[in-house]
N, C-alpha and C positions, 0 to 999 in steps of 0.2 A: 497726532496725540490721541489717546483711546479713549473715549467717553466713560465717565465710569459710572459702573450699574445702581440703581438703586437695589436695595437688600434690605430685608424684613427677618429677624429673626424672633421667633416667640420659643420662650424656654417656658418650664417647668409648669405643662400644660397638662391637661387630659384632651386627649384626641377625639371627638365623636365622630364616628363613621357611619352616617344613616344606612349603608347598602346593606353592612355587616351586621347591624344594631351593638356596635363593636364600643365602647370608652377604652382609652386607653390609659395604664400606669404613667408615670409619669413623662411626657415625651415634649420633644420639640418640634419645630416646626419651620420652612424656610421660605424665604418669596425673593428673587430675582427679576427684577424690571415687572414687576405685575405679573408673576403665574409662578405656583408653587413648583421649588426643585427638588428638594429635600424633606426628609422629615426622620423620625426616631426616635428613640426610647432614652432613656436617662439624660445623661448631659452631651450639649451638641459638641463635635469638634470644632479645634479651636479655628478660628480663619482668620487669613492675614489681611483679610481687606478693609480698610480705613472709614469705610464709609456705609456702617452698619446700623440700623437702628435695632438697636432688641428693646422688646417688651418683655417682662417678666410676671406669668400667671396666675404664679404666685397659687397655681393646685386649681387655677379656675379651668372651663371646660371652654374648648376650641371648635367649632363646629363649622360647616360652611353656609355660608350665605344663604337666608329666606328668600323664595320665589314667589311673586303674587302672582296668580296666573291671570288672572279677572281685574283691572285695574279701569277706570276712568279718569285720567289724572287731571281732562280738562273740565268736567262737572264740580268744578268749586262751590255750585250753589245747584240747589236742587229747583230752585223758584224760576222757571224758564223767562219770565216775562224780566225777569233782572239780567237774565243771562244774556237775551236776544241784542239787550243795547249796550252791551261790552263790543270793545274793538277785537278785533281778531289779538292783536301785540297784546295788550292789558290781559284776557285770556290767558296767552300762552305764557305771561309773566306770574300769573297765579298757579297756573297749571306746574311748573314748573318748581316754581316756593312749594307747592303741595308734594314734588315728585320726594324732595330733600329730605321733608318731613320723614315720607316714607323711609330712606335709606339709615335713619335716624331712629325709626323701630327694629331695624334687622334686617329690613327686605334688600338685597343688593342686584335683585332682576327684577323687574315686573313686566308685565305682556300686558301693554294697552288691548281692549279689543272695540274701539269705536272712539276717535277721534284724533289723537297722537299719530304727529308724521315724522319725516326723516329729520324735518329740521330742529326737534326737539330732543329723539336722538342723538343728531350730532353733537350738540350741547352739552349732553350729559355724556357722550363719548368721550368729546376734546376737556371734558371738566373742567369746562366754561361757569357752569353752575353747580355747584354737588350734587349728586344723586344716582339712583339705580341706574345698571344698564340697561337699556328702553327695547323692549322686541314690541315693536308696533302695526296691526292690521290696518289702517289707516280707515276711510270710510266702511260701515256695515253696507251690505245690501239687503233693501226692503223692497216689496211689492209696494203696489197704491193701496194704502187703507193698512196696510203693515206695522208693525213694531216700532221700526222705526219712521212712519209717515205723523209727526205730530204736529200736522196741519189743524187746524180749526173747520168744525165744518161746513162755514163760512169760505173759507181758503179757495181760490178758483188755481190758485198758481201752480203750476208743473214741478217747483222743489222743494223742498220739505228741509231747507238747512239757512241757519244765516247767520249773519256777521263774521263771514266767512271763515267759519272753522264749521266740519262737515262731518258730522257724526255719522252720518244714512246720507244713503244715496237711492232713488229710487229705481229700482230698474225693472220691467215686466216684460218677461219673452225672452226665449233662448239667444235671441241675438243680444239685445240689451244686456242679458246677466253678464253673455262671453265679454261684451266692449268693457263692462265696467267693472269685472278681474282681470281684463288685462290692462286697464289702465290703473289699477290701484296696485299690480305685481309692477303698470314700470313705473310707480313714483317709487318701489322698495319696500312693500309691504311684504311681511314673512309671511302671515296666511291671510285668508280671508271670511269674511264673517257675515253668515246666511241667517236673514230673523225668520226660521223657520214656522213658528207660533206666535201666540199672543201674548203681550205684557205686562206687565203692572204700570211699566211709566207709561206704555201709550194709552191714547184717549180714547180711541172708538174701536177696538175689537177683545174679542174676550180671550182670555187663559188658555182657552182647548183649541183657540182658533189653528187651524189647519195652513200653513200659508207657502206658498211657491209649489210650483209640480214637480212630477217626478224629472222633467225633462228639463227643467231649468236646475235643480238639485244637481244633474248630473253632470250638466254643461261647466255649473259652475267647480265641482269636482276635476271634470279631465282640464280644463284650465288652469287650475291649481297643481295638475300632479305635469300638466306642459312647463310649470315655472319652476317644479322643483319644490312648492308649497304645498298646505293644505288646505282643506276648510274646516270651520268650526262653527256649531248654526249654534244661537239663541234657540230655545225648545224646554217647554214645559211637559207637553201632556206626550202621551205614549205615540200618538198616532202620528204627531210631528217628528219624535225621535226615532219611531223608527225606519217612516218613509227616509231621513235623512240618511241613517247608519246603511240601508240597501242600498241608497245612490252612492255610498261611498264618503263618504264624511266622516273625518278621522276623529272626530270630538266634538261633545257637548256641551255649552254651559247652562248650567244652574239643572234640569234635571228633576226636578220636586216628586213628581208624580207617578217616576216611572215604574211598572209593574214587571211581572217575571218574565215576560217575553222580550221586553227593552234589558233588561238584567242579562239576561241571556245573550240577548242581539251584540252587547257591548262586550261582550268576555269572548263570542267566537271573535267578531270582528278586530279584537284587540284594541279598541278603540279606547279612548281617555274621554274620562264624565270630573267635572268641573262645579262640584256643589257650591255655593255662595250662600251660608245658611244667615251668617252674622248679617246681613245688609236686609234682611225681613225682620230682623228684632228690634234692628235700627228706624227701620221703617213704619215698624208698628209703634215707636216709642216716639218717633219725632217728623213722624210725615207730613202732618196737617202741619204743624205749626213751623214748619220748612217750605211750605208751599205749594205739597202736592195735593191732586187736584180729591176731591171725593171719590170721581168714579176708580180711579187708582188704590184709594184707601180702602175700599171696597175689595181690591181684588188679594190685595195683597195677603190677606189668611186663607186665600183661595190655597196657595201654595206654601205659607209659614209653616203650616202643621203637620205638613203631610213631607218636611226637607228630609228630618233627623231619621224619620223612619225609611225614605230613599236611600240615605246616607249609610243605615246601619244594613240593611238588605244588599246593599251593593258590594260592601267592604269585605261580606259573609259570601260572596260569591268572588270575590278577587277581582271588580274591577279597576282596571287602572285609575286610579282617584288622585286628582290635583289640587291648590289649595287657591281657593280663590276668595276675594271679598267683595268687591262690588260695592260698596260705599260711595255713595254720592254727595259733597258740599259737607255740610259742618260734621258728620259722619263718618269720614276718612279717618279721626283718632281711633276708633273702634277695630281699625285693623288685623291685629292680634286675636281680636276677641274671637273668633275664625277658630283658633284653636280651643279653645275653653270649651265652644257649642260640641264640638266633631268629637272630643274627650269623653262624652257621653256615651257615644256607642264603639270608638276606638284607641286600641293601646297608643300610647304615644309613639311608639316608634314608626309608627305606621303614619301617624299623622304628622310627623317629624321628615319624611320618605314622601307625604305628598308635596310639601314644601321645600325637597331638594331633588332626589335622585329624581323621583317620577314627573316632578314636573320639570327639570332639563329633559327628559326625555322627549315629551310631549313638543316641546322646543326644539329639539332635534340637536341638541347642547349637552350628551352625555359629556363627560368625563372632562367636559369642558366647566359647565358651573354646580350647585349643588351637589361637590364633592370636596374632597381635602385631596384626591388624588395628584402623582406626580403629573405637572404640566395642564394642570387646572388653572383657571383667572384665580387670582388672589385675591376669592371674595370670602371673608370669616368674621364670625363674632368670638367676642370674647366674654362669656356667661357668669356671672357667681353661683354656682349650682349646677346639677343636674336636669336636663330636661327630659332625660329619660324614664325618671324616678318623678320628676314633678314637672308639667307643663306648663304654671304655672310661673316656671322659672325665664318662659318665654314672654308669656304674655304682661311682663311687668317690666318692660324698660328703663325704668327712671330708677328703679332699685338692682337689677339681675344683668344688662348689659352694661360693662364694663365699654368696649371697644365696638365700632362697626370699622372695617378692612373691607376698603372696596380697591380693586386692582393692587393690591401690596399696599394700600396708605389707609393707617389709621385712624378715627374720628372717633375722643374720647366721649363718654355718651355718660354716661354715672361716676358719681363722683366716690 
């Protein structure tokens, strides 16, 4: 007996094509077991198969699924000292409620980059639980006294992670860096994640701090391109991004500070920069009374002020720009807001392109997600408006998305 297919049909649509900055007349659109096969302009042909669902647009706009590229899905709470005495399960049970949320504003990828393993993943693969498709780095790698070391200092102990979910790992020396990308490529990480700088969450080094050498940078690099991965450091100040970009590091996150020769470095390089401006407005509005520490509150207009003016320098010289948020614990609603701040210095289409095409790219997920193309996953929203005309029409969920279509199956979102 033949199993029979599930089928997605959306009629009397407009089509967004971020690649093209294309809307289309009135079209349709088709999904087959989870990945579009069809699509076209006026009314679809007729099909004889029984087991159809059509949605009807009704003139609303179709576009493909939002990418977050920057995500923490297991920092539910920004106040460490609450965090430390969660169990691992109750963790990845919140982490998880939080990922749903997400797929529930539009986002149907997101790329954890510090803490998310396979098995939350597969969860949201087998849709076990709703939610985005999960591309996860699994543990960062920190030096001692690093980004990610937020030991006390107090702390005599050799790790720097607990309740066994493991954000950072610490590793110092070319040997060290190699064992611990090649153990985080074989639990299935996609890439890997180098705190090249200083942080805002960590406790005891600064913003411009300089951190791993050239020779660990690069180890950690030919290990990633032996897996068929990449890496991507944490890096604020110019000295860290650019030592990384010469080691060969195919991308950036967050980027505040950088000046015309990192500008530069990232356009020969072809490299992709990862701004996270909303998670500093957030931070500046709700840090202390979430838990963070002072000398973090402190740092954080270190690099607030100085995002939007990276952001717009960069965009003006063509680098590859992805859309990230970085939000931590009650903060995570704010997600969207990503696009409001980057509207300042960028047309939407462009900011529309960091959120689909340019960040599968960075994924290495062309024509696989953040598109409508033939033989894509069947990840789309379904909009009241234009977002090309108003971005706004994004960042308003509860009024402007109609539908989230993650793999061909619909989840009504506005009423």
């Amino acid at each position: 007996m033949t199993e029979q297919k599930s089928r997605l049909l959306i009629t009397n649509a407009h089509l967004l094509h971020p690649e093209r900055s294309e809307l289309t007349e009135e079209s349709w659109i088709e999904a087959v077991d989870g990945r579009i096969t069809a699509s076209g302009s006026g009314h679809p042909p007729s099909s004889s198969c029984d087991n159809v669902r059509v949605l009807d647009a009704a003139g609303s706009t179709v576009m493909p699924g939002l990418i977050d590229a920057h995500v923490h899905i297991l920092l539910t709470t920004i106040d460490f000292t609450e965090f430390h005495s969660w169990s691992a399960s109750y963790t990845a049970v919140r982490a998880l409620r939080e990922a749903g949320r997400m797929l529930r504003r539009g986002f149907t990828t997101i790329r954890d980059v510090g803490g998310a393993d396979y098995g939350m993943a597969k969860v949201l693969d087998e849709q076990l639980m709703a939610g985005p498709r999960l591309i996860f780095g699994g543990s960062a790698l920190s030096q001692t006294g690093g980004h990610g070391d937020l030991r006390s200092l107090s702390d005599r102990s050799v790790s720097c992670c607990g309740n066994g979910v493991h954000f950072t790992r610490i590793a110092d020396g070319v040997a060290a860096v190699r064992a611990a990308a090649r153990d985080e490529f074989r639990k299935g990480a996609h890439h890997l994640k180098i705190m090249a700088s200083g942080g805002v969450a960590s406790p005891h080094d600064e913003i411009s701090a300089v951190q791993y050498s050239d020779e660990e940078l690069r180890a950690a690099v030919e290990e990633a391109d032996n897996h068929n991965r990449y890496v991507t450091v944490h890096a604020y100040h110019p000295r860290a991004i650019n030592r990384a970009l010469n080691a060969g590091v195919r991308c950036v996150e967050h980027g505040n500070l950088v000046d015309d020769e990192t500008i530069k470095l990232l356009v020969e390089k072809d490299a992709f920069l990862v701004p996270t401006l909303v998670t500093y407005e957030q931070l500046a509005l709700q840090g202390r009374q979430s838990g963070l520490s002072e000398s973090s509150c402190r740092k954080i207009d270190d690099v607030r002020f100085a995002g939007l003016d990276g952001l717009e320098r960069a965009h003006k010289a063509g680098v590859n720009l992805v859309y990230g948020s970085d939000l931590l614990g009650s903060m995570h609603p704010h997600q969207l807001n990503e696009f409001a701040l980057r509207a300042q210095v960028q047309p939407n289409v462009d900011i529309i392109r960091s959120a689909t095409t340019t960040a599968a790219r960075l994924l290495r997920m062309e024509g696989q997600i953040g598109t409508l193309s033939i033989g894509a996953h069947a990840d789309m929203l379904i909009l009241r408006g234009d977002p090309l005309q108003d971005i706004s029409v994004l960042t308003s969920p509860e009024k402007q998305l109609r539908y989230v279509i993650r793999a061909g199956l619909p989840i009504e979102v506005a009423e």
